[in-house]
C-alpha positions as CSV (number, residue, x, y, z in Angstrom):
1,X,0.0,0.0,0.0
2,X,2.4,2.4,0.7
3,X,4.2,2.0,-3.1
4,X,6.9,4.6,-4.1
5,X,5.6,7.6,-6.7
6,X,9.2,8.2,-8.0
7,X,8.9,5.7,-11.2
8,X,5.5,7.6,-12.5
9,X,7.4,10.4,-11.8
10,X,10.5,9.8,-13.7
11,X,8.4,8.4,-16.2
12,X,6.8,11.8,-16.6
13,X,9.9,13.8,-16.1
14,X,11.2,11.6,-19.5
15,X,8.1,12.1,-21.4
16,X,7.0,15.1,-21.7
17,X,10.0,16.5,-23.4
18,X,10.3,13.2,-25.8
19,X,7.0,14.2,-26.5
20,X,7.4,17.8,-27.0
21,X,10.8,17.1,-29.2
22,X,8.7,14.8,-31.2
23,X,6.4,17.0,-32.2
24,X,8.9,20.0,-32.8
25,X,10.4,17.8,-35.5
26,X,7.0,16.4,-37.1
27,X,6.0,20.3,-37.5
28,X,9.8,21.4,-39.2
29,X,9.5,18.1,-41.7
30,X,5.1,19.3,-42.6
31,X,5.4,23.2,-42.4
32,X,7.0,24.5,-45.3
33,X,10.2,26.6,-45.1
34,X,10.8,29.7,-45.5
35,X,12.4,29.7,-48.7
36,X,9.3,27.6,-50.5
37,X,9.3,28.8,-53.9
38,X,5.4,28.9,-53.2
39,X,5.9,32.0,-51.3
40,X,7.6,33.9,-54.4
41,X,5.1,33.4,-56.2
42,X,3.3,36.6,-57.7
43,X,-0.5,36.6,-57.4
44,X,-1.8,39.9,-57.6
45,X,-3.8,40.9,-60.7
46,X,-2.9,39.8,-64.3
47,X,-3.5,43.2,-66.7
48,X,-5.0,41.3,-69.7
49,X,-6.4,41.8,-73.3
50,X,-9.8,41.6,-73.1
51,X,-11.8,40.7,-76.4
52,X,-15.3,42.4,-77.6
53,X,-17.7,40.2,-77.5
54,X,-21.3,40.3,-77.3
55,X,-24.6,38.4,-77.3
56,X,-24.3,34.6,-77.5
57,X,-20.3,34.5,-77.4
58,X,-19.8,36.9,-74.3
59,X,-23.0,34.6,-72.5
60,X,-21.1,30.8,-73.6
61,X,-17.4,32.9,-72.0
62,X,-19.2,34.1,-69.0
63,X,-20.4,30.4,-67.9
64,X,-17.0,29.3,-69.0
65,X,-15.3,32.0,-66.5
66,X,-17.9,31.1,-63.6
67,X,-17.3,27.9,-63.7
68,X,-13.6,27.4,-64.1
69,X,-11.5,25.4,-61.8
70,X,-9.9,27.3,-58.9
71,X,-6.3,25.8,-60.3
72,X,-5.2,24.2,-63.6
73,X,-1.9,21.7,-63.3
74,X,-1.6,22.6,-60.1
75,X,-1.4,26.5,-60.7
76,X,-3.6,29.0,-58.4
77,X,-6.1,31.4,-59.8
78,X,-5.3,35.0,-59.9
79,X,-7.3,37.7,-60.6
80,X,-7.4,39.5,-64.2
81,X,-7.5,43.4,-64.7
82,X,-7.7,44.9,-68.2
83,X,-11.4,46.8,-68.3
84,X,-14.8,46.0,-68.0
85,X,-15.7,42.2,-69.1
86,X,-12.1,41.0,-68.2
87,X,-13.1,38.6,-65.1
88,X,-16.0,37.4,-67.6
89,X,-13.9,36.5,-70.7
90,X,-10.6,35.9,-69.2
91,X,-9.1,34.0,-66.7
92,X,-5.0,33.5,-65.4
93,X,-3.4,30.6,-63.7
94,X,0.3,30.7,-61.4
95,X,3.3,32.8,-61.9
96,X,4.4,33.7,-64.8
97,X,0.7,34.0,-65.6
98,X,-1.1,31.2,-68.2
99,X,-3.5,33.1,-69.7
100,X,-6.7,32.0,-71.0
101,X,-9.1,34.4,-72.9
102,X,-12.9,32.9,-74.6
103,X,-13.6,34.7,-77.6
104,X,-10.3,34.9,-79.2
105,X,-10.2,35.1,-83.0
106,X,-10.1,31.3,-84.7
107,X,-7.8,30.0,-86.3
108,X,-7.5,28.8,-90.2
109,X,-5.1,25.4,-89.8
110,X,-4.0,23.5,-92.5
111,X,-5.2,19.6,-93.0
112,X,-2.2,18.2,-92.4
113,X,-1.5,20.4,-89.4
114,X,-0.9,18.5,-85.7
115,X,-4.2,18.6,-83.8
116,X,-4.2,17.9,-79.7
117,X,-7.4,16.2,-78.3
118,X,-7.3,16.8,-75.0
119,X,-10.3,15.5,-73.1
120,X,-13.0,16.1,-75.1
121,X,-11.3,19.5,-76.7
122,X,-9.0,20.2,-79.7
123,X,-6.3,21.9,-79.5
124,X,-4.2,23.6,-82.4
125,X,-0.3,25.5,-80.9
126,X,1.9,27.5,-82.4
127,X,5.4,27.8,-80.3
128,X,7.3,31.7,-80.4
129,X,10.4,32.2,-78.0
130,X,7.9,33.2,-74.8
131,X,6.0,30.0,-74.7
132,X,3.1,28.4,-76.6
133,X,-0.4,30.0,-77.7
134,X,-2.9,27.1,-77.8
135,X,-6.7,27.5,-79.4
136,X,-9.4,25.4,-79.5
137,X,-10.2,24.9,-83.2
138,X,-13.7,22.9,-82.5
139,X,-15.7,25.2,-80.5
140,X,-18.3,27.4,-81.3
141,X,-16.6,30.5,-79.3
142,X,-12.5,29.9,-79.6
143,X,-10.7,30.0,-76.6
144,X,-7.2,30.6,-76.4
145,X,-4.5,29.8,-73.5
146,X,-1.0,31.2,-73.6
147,X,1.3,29.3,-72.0
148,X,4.9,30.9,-71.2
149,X,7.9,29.4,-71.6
150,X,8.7,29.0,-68.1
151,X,6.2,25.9,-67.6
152,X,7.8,22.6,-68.8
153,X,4.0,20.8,-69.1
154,X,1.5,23.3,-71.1
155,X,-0.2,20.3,-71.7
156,X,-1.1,19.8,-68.1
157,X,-2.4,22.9,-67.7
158,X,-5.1,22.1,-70.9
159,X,-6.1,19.1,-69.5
160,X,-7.1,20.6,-66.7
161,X,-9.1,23.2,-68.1
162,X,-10.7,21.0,-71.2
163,X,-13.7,19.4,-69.4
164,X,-14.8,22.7,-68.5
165,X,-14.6,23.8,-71.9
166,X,-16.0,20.8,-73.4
167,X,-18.6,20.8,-70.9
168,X,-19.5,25.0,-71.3
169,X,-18.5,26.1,-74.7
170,X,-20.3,24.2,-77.3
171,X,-18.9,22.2,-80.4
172,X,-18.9,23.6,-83.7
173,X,-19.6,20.7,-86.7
174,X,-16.8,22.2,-88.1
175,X,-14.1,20.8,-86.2
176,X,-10.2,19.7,-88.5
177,X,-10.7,16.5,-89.9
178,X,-7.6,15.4,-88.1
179,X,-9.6,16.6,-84.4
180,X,-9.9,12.9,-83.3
């Protein structure tokens, strides 16, 4: 009955910091550091072209734009600046910015041009030295998405974004012979 404390106590004493060391080291491996290149990362407003459009075309790019993922390959949402309509016909992913705008002007491609289906959307590019302008070459209301140089995967960022379009911007039955 009359048992000694000093082993709960000791116990305790060996614990608690254990415990407290643990967790210390779980939070530096989780948290990221200070020089995550996440934090460089420039989100403030794109300033952006912004196309006329009206009627039907500037009604199919505002239900694209409202319903457009919050990121594309990983890439956050910013917000667009560039006069009235640009948050309704335009939208910008990560740092440097991907742009996409609805409503640019189509394209005239060639029949034995390369044509990228992308889940449920084709795609014609054209490369310069600043990265790659993509448009959709079978939808009713072209959208285009430049893609700078900077990021290795501008096909990432497409997939991403092509159910959407598919899914809001509706098919022309015009579409490249070689869009399959």
């Amino acid at each position: 009955m009359g048992k000694s404390k000093l082993p709960a106590l000791v116990a305790t004493a060996v614990a608690v910091p254990v415990a407290v060391f643990a967790g210390i080291a779980v939070f530096d491996l989780i948290a990221p550091s200070a020089d995550d290149s996440r934090f460089d990362e420039d989100l403030s407003p794109v300033s952006v072209a912004v196309p006329q459009l009206s009627g039907d075309d500037a009604v199919v790019c505002l239900a694209l734009t409202a319903t457009a993922p919050e990121s594309a390959a990983g890439l956050p949402a910013r917000p667009v600046e560039g006069g009235e309509h640009a948050s309704e016909f335009v939208l910008a992913y990560g740092d440097p910015a991907v742009v996409v705008t609805c409503g640019v002007e189509s394209v005239e491609v060639a029949p034995t041009a390369p044509i990228y289906l992308m889940n449920g959307v084709c795609w014609y590019t054209e490369e310069d030295g600043d990265g790659t302008e993509w448009v959709t070459v079978d939808r009713r209301v072209p959208v285009g998405v430049t893609v700078p140089a900077e990021h290795e995967q501008p096909a990432d960022v497409l997939n991403g974004l092509s159910p959407t379009i598919a899914d809001k911007v509706p098919a022309t039955g015009e579409a490249p012979a070689n869009c399959s």
